[in-house]
Each structure stands twice: as structure tokens, then as C-alpha cells.
MIPAPA-392726 format. One record per residue: residue in one letter; x, z, y of N, C-alpha, C in turn. Coordinates in pm, 1 decimal. Example, Ala and Ser with C-alpha at 12.3 -4.5 7.8 and 13.67 -1.06 7.14 Angstrom:
<sites>
<site 'A' <1319.0 780.0 -569.0> <1230.0 780.0 -450.0> <1320.0 780.0 -330.0>> <site 'S' <1285.0 708.0 -225.0> <1367.0 714.0 -106.0> <1290.0 787.0 3.0>> 
</sites>
This chain:
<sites>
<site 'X' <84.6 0.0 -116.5> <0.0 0.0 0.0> <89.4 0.0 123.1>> <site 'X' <33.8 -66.5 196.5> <150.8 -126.4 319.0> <43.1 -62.6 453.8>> <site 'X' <-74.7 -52.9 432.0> <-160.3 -1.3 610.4> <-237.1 139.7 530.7>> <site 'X' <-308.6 185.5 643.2> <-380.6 330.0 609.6> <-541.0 262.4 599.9>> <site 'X' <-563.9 246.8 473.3> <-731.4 230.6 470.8> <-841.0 254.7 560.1>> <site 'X' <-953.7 182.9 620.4> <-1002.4 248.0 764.4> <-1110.6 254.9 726.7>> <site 'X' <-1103.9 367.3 619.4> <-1255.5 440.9 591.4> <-1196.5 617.5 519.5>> <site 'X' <-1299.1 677.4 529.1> <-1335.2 771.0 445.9> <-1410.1 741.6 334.8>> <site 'X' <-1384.6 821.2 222.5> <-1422.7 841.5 114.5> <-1435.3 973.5 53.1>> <site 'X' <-1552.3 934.1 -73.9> <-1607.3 1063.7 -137.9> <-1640.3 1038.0 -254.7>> <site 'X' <-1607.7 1088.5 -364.3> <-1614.2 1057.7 -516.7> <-1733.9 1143.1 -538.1>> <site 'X' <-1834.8 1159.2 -534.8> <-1935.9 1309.3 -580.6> <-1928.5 1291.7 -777.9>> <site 'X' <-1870.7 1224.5 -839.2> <-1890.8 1184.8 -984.2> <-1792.1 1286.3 -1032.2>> <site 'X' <-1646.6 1348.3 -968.9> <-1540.7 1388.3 -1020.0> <-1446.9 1441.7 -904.1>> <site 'X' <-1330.8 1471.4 -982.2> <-1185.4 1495.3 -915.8> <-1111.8 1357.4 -880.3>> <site 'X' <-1041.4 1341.2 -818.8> <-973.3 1213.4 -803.1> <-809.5 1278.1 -773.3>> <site 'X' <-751.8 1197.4 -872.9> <-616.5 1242.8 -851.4> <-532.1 1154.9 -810.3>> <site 'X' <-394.7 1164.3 -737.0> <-358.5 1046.5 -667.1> <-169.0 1126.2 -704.2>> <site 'X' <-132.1 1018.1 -695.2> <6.9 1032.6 -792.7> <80.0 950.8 -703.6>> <site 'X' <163.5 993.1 -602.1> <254.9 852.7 -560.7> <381.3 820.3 -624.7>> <site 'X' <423.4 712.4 -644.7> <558.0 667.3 -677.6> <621.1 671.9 -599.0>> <site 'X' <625.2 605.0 -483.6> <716.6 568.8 -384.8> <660.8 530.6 -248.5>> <site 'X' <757.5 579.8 -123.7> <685.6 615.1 13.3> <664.1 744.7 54.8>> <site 'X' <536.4 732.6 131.5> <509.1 823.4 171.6> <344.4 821.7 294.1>> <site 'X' <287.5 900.7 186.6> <137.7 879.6 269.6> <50.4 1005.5 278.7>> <site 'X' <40.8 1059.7 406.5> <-63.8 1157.6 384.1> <-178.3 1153.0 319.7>> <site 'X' <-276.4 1273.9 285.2> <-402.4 1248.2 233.2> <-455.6 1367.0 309.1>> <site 'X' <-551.2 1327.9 362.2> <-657.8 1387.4 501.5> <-774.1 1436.8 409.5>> <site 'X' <-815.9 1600.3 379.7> <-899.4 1632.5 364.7> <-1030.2 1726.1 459.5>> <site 'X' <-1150.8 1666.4 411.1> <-1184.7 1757.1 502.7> <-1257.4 1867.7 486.0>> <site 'X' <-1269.2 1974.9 552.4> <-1301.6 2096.4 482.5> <-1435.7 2156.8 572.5>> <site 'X' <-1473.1 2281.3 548.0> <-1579.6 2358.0 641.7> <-1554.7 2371.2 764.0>> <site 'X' <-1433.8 2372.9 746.6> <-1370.5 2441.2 883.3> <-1298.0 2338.5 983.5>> <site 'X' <-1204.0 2288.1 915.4> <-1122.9 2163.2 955.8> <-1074.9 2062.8 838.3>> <site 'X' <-983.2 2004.2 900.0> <-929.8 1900.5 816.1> <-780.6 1940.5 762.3>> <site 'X' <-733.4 1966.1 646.6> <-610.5 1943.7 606.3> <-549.4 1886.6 549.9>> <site 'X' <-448.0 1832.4 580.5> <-331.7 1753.7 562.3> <-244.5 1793.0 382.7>> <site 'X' <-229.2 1663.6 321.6> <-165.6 1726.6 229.6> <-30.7 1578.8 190.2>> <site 'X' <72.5 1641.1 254.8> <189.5 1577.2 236.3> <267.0 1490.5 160.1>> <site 'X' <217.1 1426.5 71.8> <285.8 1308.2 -28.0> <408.9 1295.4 -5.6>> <site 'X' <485.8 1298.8 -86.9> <621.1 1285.6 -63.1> <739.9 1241.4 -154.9>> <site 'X' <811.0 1144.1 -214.3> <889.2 1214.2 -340.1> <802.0 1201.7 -478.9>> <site 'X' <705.9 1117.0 -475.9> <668.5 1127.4 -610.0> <585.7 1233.2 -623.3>> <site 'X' <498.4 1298.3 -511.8> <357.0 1430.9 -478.6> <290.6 1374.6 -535.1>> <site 'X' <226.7 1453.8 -586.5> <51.5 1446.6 -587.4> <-45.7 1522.8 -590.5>> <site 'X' <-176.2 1529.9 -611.4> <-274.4 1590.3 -521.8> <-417.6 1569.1 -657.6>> <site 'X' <-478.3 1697.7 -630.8> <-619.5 1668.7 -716.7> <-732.3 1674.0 -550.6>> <site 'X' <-804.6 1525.6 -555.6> <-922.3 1543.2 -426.3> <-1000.6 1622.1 -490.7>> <site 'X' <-1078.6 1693.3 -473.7> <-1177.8 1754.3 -533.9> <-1321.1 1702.6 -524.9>> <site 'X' <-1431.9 1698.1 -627.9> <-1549.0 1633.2 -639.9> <-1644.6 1681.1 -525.1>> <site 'X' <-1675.6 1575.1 -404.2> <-1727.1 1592.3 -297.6> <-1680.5 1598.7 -148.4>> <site 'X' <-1582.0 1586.1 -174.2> <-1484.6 1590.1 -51.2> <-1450.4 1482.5 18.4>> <site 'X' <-1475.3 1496.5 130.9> <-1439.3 1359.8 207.0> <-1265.2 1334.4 263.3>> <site 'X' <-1280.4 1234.3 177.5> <-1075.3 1252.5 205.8> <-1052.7 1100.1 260.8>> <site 'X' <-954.9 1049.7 352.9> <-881.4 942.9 360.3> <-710.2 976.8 366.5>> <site 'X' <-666.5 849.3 391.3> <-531.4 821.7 356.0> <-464.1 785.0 474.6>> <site 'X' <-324.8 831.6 540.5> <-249.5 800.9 659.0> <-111.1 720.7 570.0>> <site 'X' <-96.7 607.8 555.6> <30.6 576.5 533.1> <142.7 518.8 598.3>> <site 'X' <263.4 598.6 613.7> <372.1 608.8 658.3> <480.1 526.1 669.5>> <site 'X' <522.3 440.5 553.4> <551.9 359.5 478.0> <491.1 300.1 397.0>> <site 'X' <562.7 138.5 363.2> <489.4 113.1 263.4> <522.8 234.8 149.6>> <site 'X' <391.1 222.7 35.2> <392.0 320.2 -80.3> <319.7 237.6 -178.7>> <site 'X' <328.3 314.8 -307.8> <323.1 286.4 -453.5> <237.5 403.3 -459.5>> <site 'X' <129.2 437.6 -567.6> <27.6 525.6 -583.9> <-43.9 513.0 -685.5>> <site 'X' <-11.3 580.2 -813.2> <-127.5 566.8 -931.6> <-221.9 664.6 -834.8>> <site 'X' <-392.2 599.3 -868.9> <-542.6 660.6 -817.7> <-630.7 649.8 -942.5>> <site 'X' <-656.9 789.9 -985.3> <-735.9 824.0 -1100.7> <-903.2 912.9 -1034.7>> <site 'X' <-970.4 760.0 -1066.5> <-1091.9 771.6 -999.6> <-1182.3 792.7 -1121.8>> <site 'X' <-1271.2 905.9 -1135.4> <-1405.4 887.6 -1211.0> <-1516.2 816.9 -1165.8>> <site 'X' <-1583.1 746.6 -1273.4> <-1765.2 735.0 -1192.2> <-1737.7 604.4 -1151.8>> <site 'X' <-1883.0 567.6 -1075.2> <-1858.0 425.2 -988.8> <-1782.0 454.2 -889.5>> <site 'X' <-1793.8 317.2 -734.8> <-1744.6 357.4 -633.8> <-1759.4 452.3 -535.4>> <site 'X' <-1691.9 473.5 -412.6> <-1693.8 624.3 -383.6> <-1783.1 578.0 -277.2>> <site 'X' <-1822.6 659.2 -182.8> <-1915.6 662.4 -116.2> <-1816.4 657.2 40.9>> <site 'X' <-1839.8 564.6 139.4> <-1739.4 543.3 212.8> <-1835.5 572.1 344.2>> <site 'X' <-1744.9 606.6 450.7> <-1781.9 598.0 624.6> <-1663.0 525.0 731.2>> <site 'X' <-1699.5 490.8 783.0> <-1597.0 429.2 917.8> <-1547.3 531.9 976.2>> <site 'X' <-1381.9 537.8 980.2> <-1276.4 631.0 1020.0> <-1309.4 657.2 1133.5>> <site 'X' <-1384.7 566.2 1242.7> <-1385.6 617.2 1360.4> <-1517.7 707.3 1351.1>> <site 'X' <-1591.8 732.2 1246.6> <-1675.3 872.1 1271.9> <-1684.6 945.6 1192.8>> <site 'X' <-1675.0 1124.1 1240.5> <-1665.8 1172.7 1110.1> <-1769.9 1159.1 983.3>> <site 'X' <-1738.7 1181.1 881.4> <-1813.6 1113.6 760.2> <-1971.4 1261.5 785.5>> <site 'X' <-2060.9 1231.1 672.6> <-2171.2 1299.7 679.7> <-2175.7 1409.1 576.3>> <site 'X' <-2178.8 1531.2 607.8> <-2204.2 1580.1 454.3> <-2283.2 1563.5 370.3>> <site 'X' <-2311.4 1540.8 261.4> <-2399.7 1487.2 170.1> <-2452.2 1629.4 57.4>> <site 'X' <-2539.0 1624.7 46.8> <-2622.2 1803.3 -72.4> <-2660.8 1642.3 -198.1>> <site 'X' <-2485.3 1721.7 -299.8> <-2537.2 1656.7 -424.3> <-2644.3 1724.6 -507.5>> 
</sites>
């Protein structure tokens, strides 16, 4: 992956786990409170958790196994924050 995806996303089916190889790309979660940041780095990785609205900041180009359950995720336009959804 060479740009930062310009959406949010939300898996409500599962966990989504994201594994990078190579690079370096944040992963933007968002929470009750705020949003936190979780650092990719070195071959990081990260469990999203089922329901969570997360996107991606990338730094460099990067390499990234993405272990998605379910169909596709449920997406919003980066320029607004996403909606909470009552699965």
C-alpha cells in the first residue's frame, strides 16, 4: 500500500487482524472517548476489535497481511466522523 485509504471502516462480523511486513502505517482507532493511535512498525501488528471504527495513516509505502471475517466492512468518508452503529 503506497496512499492512506479515504474511508473508515467497521467489521461488526469479527476481529480483524492486520500484520505488517514492511513500512510503516498507523491504524486510527476510535473509541468512547477519543481516538487512538496504534503504531505499526517493524513487522507490528494489531487485533481491530469487532465494531470498531478504525482507518489507516500510511507513512511509507507498506506490505500488510489483513485477516478480515464476514462480508465487507461497513465504510464512511474520512472527512466525517463515522456513525455509531447498536449491533
Amino acid at each position: 500500500m503506497t496512499g492512506s485509504p479515504g474511508h473508515w471502516e467497521m467489521h461488526p462480523r469479527g476481529d480483524e487482524i492486520l500484520i505488517l511486513l514492511s513500512g510503516s502505517v498507523d491504524v486510527i482507532l476510535e473509541t468512547t472517548r477519543s481516538e487512538q493511535v496504534v503504531a505499526l512498525r517493524k513487522r507490528g501488528s494489531c487485533i481491530v476489535p469487532s465494531g470498531v471504527w478504525h482507518r489507516q495513516i500510511v507513512h511509507e509505502p507498506s506490505e500488510m497481511i489483513v485477516i478480515t471475517p464476514g462480508r465487507a466492512p461497513s465504510t464512511a468518508r474520512c472527512s466525517s466522523r463515522p456513525r455509531r452503529l447498536r449491533l
